[in-house]
Steps between C-alpha positions, in 0.01 A plus 500: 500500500123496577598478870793705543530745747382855390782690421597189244144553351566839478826465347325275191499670193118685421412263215615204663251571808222557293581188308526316788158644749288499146638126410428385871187706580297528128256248642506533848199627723493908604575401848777300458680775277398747780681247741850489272476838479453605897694200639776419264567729180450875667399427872502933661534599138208467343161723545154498303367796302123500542248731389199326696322564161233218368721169549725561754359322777663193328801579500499668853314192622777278392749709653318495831504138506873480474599841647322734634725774576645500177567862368240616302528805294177674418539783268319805707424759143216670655269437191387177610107422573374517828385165474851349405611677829216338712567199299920523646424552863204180473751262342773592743314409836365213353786321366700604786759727248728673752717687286356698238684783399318843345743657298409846340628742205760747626253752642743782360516364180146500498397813543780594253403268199090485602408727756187488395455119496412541123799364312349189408258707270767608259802286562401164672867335453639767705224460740601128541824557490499771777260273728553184451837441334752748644377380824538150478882533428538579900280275592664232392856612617628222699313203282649294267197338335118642519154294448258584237138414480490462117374218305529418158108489446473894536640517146763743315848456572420283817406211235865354520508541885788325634471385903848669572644783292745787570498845408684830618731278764204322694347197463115478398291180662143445294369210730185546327653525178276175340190603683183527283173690612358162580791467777427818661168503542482132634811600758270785622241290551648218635672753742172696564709822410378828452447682154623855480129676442564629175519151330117473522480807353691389162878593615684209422822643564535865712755721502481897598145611439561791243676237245252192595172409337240214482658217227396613188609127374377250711735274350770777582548585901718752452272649237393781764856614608606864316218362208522672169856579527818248389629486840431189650733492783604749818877418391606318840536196275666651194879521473583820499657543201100422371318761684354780333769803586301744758634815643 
């Protein structure tokens, strides 16, 4: 079954797959579960979701090694940092990244539900979900599994990390899914890879810039992302059924 043609793949049952790419691949190196994914399990259907935030050259680094015109999906909200923007277009020439794909909010949907670009102020689920969440969904249309950048080390429900996982009919692929802090940094050294600006400047992890904050926690990196309120995720990787209801 490992090396059955796609369609059979395909055809496995959900849990079966998992079993099978999480029994084969729990141990294996990033870039070899980059490599079963591109060349074997979901070769044209697969795409990377990348907010170029604080550890992202990693990732995107890997994938350049392996394939650079991979699609890669880049979440265009319009409340990122200048910096993290910079940070995008620097990382793209250098690695060589030749298809990065800016998606936006629907701009009438926009000025419907936040014409004012204040929403996140009193509602910051529905800010999320109108532009980051709703669209991802058409992003992704034509993919049957999606990389992630998470790691167990950042805490919360990511603890129990598994390298493959599938929610709302797609595949997820964590390649850096055992990674510690210790692994990062010495892959961005050893790689003499840029740092988005803001690390230095106590971001640890960066989202859009009203909702992001310097760590509070140093031994929390997500500490500074919507701090002082119980949301602790945009809801691209909660099940739907778990997202706060926004209207």
């Amino acid at each position: 079954m490992p090396y059955a043609d796609y369609e059979t793949r395909a055809a496995q049952p959900v849990d079966e797959r998992l079993a099978r790419l999480n029994g084969e691949l729990r141990d294996a190196s990033a870039t070899t579960i980059l490599r079963v994914s591109f060349l074997r399990e979901w070769e044209n259907k697969i795409t990377y979701v990348s907010s170029f935030g604080a550890e992202s050259a990693v990732m995107l680094a890997l994938i350049a090694d392996v394939a650079p015109d991979l699609p890669i999906v880049f979440l265009e909200t319009g409340m990122h940092f200048p910096q993290t923007l910079d940070y995008k277009e620097e990382l793209t020439e250098r690695l060589g990244l030749t298809n990065v794909r800016d998606i936006p909010p629907s701009e009438t949907e926009r000025k419907i539900l936040d014409p004012k670009n204040t929403l996140w102020k009193s509602d910051p689920d529905a800010c999320c979900a109108l532009r980051k969440v709703r669209p991802l969904e058409p992003a992704l249309e034509g993919f049957d599994a999606w990389i992630t950048g998470r790691k167990r080390f950042h805490g919360g429900a990511r603890l129990s990390l598994p390298v493959f996982e599938f929610s709302q009919g797609r595949f997820k692929v964590n390649p850096l899914a055992s990674w510690t802090q210790d692994d990062v940094n010495s892959f961005l050294e050893r790689r003499n890879l840029p740092k988005h600006p803001l690390v230095a400047q106590g971001y640890p992890s960066i989202g859009c810039w009203p909702c992001t904050k310097p760590a509070a926690d140093p031994g929390d990196i997500r500490s500074g992302r919507w701090a002082g309120q119980a949301k602790t995720e945009c809801g691209l990787h909660v099940d739907k059924t778990e997202r706060p209801r926004v209207f």
